[in-house]
C-alpha positions in Angstrom: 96.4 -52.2 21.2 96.7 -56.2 21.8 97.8 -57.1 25.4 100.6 -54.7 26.2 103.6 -55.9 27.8 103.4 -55.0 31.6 107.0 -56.5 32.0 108.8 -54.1 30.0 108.9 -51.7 27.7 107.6 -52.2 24.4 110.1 -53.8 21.6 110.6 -52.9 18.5 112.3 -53.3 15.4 111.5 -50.9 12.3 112.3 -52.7 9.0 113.7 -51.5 5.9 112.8 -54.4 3.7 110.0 -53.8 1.1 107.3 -56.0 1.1 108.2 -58.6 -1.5 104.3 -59.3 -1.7 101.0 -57.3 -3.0 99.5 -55.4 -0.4 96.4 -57.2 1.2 93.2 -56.4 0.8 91.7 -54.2 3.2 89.9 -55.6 6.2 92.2 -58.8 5.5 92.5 -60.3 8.7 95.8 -61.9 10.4 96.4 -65.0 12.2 99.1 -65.8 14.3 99.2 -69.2 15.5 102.0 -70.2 18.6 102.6 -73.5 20.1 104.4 -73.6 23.4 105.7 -77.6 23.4 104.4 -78.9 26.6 102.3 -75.9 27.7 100.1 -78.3 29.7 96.7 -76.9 30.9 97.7 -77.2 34.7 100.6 -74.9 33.9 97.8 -72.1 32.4 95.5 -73.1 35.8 98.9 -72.5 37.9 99.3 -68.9 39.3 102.6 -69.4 40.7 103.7 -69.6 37.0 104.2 -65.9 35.5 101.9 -65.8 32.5 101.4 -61.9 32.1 101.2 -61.9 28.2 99.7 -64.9 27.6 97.0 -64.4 30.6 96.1 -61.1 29.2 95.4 -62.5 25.6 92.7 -64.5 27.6 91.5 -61.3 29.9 91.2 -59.9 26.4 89.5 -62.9 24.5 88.9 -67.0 25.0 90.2 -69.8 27.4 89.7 -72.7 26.7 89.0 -74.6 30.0 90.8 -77.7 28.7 92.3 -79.0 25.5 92.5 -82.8 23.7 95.4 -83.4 21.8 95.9 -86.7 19.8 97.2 -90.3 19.8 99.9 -90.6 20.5 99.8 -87.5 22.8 103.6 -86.3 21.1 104.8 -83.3 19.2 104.7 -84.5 15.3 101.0 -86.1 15.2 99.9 -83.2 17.4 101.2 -80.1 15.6 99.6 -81.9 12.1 96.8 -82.0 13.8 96.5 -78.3 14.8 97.1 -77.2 11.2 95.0 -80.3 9.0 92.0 -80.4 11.5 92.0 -84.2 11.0 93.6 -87.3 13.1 96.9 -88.8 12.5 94.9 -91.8 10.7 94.0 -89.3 7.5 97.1 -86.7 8.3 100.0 -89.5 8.3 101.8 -88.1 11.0 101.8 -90.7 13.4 105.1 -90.8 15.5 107.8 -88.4 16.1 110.8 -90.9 15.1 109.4 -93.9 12.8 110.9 -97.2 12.7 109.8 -99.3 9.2 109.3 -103.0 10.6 110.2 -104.4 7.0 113.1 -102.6 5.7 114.3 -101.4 9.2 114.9 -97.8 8.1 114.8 -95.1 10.9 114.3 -91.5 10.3 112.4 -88.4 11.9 109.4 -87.5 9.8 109.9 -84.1 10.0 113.1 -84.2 8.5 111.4 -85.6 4.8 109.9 -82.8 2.3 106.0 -81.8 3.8 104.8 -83.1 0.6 105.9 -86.4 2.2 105.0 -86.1 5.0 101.4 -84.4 5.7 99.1 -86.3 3.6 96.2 -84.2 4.0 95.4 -80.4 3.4 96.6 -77.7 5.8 95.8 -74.6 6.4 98.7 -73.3 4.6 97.4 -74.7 1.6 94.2 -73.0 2.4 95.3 -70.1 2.9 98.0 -70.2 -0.6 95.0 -71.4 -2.4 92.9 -68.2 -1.6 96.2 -66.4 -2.2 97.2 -65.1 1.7 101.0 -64.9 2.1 102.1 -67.0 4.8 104.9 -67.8 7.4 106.0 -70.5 9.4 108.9 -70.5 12.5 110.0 -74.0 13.3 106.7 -75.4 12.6 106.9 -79.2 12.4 106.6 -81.2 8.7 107.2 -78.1 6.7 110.4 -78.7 5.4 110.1 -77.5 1.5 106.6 -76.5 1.7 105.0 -75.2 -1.4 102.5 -73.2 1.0 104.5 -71.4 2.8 106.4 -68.5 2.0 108.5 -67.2 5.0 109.9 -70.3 5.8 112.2 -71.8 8.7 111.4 -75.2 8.7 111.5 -77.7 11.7 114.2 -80.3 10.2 117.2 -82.1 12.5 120.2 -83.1 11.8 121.7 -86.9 12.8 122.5 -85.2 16.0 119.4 -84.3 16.8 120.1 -80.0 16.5 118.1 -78.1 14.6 119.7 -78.2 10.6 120.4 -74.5 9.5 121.0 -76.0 6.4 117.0 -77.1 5.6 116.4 -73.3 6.0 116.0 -71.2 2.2 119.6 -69.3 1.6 117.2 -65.8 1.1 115.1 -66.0 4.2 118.4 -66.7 6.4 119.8 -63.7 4.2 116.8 -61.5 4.9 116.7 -62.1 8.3 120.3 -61.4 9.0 120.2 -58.1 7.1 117.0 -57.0 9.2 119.6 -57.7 12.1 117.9 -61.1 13.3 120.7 -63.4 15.3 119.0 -66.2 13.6 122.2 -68.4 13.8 122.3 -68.2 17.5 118.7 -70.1 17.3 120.9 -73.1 15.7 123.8 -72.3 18.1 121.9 -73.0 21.4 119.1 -74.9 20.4 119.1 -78.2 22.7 120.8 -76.8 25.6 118.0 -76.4 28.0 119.9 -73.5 30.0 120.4 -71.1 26.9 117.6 -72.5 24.7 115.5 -69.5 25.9 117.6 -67.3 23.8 116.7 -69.8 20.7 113.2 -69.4 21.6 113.7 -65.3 21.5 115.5 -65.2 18.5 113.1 -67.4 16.6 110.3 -64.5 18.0 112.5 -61.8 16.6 112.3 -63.7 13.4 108.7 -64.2 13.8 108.5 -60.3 14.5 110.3 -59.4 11.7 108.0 -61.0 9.2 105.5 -60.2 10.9 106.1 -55.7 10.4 108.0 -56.4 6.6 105.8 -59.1 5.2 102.2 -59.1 7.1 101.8 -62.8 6.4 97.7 -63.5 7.0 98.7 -66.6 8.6 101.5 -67.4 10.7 102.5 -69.9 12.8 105.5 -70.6 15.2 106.6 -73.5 17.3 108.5 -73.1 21.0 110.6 -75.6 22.3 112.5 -74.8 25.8 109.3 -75.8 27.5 109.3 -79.1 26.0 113.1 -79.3 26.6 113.2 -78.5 30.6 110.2 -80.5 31.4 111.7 -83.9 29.7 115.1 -83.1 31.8 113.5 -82.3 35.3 109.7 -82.5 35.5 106.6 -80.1 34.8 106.7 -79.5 38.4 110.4 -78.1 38.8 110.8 -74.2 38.9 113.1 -74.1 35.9 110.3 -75.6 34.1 108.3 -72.9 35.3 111.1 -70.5 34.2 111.0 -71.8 30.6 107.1 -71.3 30.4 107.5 -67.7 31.6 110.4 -67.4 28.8 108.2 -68.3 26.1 105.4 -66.0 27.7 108.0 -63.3 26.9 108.5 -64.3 23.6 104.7 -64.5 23.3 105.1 -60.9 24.2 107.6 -60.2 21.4 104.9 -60.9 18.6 102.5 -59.1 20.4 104.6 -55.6 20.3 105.3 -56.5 16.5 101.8 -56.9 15.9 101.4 -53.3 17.4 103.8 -51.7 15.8 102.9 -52.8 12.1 99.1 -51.3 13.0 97.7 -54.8 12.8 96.5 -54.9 16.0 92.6 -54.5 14.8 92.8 -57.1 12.7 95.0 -60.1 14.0 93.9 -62.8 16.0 96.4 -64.9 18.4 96.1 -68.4 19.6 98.3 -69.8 22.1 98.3 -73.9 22.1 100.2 -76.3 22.8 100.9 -80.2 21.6 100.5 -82.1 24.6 100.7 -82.4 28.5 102.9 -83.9 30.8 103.6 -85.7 33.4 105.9 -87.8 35.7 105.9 -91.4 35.2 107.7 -92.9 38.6 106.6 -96.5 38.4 107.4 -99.0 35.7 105.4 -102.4 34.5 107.5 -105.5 33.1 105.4 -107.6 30.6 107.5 -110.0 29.3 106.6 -112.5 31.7 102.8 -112.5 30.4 104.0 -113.3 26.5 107.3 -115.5 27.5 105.8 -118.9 25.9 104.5 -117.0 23.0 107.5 -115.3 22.8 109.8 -118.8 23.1 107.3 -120.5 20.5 107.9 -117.5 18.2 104.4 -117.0 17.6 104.2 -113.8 19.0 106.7 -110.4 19.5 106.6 -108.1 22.1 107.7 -103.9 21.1 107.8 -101.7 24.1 106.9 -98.3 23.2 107.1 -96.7 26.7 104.1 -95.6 27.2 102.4 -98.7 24.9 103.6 -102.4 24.5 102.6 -103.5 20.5 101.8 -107.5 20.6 103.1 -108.8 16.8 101.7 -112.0 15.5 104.7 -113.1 13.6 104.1 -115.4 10.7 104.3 -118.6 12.8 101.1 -117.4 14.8 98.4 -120.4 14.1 95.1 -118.9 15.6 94.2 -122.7 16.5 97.6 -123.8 18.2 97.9 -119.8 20.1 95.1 -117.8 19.7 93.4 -119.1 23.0 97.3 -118.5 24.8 97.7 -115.5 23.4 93.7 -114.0 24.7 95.3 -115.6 27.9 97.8 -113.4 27.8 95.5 -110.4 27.4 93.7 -111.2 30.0 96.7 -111.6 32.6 98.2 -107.7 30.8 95.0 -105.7 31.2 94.9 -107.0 34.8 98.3 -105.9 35.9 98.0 -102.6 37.8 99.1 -99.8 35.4 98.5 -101.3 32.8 95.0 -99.5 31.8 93.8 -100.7 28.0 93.9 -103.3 25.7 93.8 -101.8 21.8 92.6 -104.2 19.0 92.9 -104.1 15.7 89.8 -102.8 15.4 89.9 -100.2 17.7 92.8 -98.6 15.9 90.6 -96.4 13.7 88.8 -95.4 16.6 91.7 -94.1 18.5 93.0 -92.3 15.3 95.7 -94.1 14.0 96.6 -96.9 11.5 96.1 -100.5 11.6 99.5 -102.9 11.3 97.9 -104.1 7.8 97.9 -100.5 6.7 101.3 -98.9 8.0 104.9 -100.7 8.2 105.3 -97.8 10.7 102.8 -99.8 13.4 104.4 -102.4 15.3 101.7 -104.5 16.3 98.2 -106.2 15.4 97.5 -105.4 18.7 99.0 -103.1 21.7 98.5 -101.9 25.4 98.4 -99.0 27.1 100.0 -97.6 30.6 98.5 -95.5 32.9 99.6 -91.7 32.8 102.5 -93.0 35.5 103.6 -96.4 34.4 106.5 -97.0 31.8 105.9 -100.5 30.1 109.2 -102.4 29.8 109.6 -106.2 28.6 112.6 -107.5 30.8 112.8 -111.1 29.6 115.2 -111.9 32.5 112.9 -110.9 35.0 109.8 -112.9 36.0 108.0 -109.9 37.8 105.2 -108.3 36.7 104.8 -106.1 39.9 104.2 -102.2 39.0 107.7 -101.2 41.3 109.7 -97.6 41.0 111.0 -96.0 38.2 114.8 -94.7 39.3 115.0 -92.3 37.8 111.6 -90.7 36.5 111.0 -90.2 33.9 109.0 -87.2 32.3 107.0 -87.9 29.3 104.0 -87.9 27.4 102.4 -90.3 24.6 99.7 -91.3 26.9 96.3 -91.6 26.3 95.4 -87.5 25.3 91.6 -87.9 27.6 93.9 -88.1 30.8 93.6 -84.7 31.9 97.7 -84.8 32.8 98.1 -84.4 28.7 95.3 -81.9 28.5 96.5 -79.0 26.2 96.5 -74.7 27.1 94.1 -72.9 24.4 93.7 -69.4 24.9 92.1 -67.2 21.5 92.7 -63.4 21.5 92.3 -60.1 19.4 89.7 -59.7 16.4 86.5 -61.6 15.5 87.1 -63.3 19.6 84.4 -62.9 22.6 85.8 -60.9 24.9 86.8 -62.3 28.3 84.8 -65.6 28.0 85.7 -69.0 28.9 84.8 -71.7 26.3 84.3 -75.7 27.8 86.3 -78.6 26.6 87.9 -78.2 23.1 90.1 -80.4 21.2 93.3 -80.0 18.6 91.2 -80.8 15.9 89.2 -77.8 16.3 92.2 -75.2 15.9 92.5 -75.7 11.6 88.9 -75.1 11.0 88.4 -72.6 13.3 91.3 -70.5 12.0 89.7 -71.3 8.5 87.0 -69.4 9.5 88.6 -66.1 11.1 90.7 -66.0 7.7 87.3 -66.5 5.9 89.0 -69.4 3.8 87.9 -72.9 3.0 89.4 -75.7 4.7 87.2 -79.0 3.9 86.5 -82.3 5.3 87.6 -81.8 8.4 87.2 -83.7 11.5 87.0 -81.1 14.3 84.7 -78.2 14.2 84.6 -74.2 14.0 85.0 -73.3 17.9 81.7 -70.8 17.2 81.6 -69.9 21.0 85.0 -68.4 21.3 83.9 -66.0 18.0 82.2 -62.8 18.0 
């Protein structure tokens, strides 16, 4: 039996639904993939947090002891990058909310069709391509996905709640029949005191799929964490609360993997998207580009934790290119403000050049340190790093800092049993999972993690 529950008893939830697919092969093997949003690796490292399912996965198999995520160190580009094994540059996910610079649209990127979206192969095509049934649970960019076969996408509506209505009519009807309060996961999702219930419903939807349907790959997306931590800090104690709620929903999959006799051949791995941390101290650049600005050579885009630098069309590289290094110069040596990005340094860092996306703001941009928001106050004449009132609590930043460091824990078959692996990074999750499924994922940037496999 996979980790049993040592907080209560076990739960479960007999289905009467056939299986709507052929049976598997035998010896197939079973991945369930789970991101916790914001399940920073200080918060696994933290004992005064109660882990007791997700700490015995590791007991039982792999941690990780740290995790790189991707830049920008935020949900959308992250998640992409878990399931493609590639960098935003080749996936296309590279923000959460995009803002065209030419037409001036605005829209969320996970609310457009995947095949829209994720430019690169995922896993679930993988899998779907060796003909594995699949499943996903609020997974980001999966909204109509041709790979996926248990589907409740991650789509929003204008308000920013999760959209019932981007969910298929027959997996909302299956779902309720097998008794699943699926529509109180759209009732409270958002409200960080009863968004632990969303978060349990969506694992009794997981659950269910996973004893009626046995998908060989599934993969499910937690939210509270990410929720409470933006409102009041990683280091508050309802922050802590929320992680111990999705370590109990953690726990849910875990009986349901038990009770459909999967349990020698299923593999967990807990993840996350990014860190976090507490940025208390702001930077005001405008000063630094004000004649460029005023000669309208130049245009500043403050990105919180970036600053893009636009040469507009009036930029003459004779008349302001020597003003605007000038510039650079004076930016990069205002404390908190930590790197200076060029063009061609883009690819480097994983993203797209401003020649090659309307979605990129700037030729050139800079980067805070892990505590600085980066503001452009034109009425102010201060550079001085001074207090944020209120803090903020974010992430974005640069994913090396260990403050954005990522949780990784691997558990159950084909994983070394209570080891601890070094250093790993997002990319590595796709190909690895690739491998435990013994499917073919290609060109891939990050590598099977060989060390956490028996």
């Amino acid at each position: 039996m996979l980790c049993p529950m040592t907080r209560r008893p076990l739960f479960l939830l007999l289905s009467v639904l056939a299986l709507s697919w052929t049976p598997l092969a035998q010896g197939q093997r079973h991945v369930i993939l789970i991101t916790i949003d914001g399940f920073a690796n200080f918060h696994l490292k933290n004992p005064a947090i109660d882990l007791p399912v997700i700490r015995a996965l590791a007991r039982d198999g792999v941690e990780a002891e740290s995790g790189e995520t991707v830049f920008p160190s935020v949900t959308h580009p992250s998640h992409t990058t878990l399931v493609t094994g590639v960098r935003p540059l080749r996936h296309g996910v590279i923000n959460n909310r995009y803002t065209n610079r030419v037409t001036g649209e605005r829209f969320h990127i996970t609310n457009l069709d995947r095949t829209a979206s994720v430019k690169a192969p995922t896993i679930f095509d993988a899998a779907r391509r060796a003909g594995l049934p699949t499943a996903s649970f609020f997974w980001p960019e999966t909204r109509n996905d041709p790979s996926i076969d248990f589907n409740v996408p991650e789509v929003f509506t204008p308000e920013s709640k999760a959209d019932i209505t981007a969910v298929p009519a027959a997996v909302l009807a299956e779902l309720r029949r097998a008794g699943v309060p699926i529509d109180d996961y759209f009732r409270y999702y958002g409200d960080s005191f009863l968004m632990g219930t969303s978060d349990r419903v969506l694992a009794e939807a997981a659950a269910h799929a996973i004893r009626a349907r046995k998908p060989s790959l599934l993969a499910i997306h937690f939210l509270l964490t990410d929720e409470v931590q933006h409102e009041l800090g990683p280091a508050h104690y309802r922050s802590h609360a929320a992680l111990s709620s999705a370590d109990h929903a953690v726990g849910v999959l875990v009986d349901a993997v038990n009770a459909a006799g999967l349990a020698d051949s299923t593999t967990f791995i807990v993840t996350a998207d990014h860190g976090f941390a507490t940025i208390d101290k702001k930077v005001n650049l405008a000063p630094v580009f004000a004649d460029l600005v005023k000669a309208g050579a130049v245009k500043i885009h403050p990105q919180a934790w970036s600053l893009f630098v636009e040469r507009t069309a009036s930029f003459d590289a004779s008349k302001h290119g020597a003003a605007l290094e000038s510039a650079y110069a004076k930016a990069i040596a205002v404390p908190g403000v930590v790197r200076l990005v060029r063009s061609n340094e883009f690819h480097a860092l994983g993203i797209p050049t401003y020649d090659e996306s309307p979605f990129i703001a700037g030729q050139d941009f800079l980067i805070g340190d892990v505590d600085t928001w980066l503001v452009a106050d034109a009425a102010n004449a201060s550079t001085e790093r001074v207090p944020l009132v209120p803090p903020r609590h974010e992430h974005g930043y640069l994913p090396s800092h260990p403050k954005m460091f990522t949780s990784l824990v691997i558990s159950g078959s084909g994983v070394q049993k209570g080891a601890t692996i070094g250093h790993v990074k997002s990319l590595d999750v796709a190909p690895t999972i690739a491998r435990l499924l013994g499917i073919e994922l290609a060109n891939v940037e990050g590598r099977v993690l060989t060390e956490a496999l028996q």
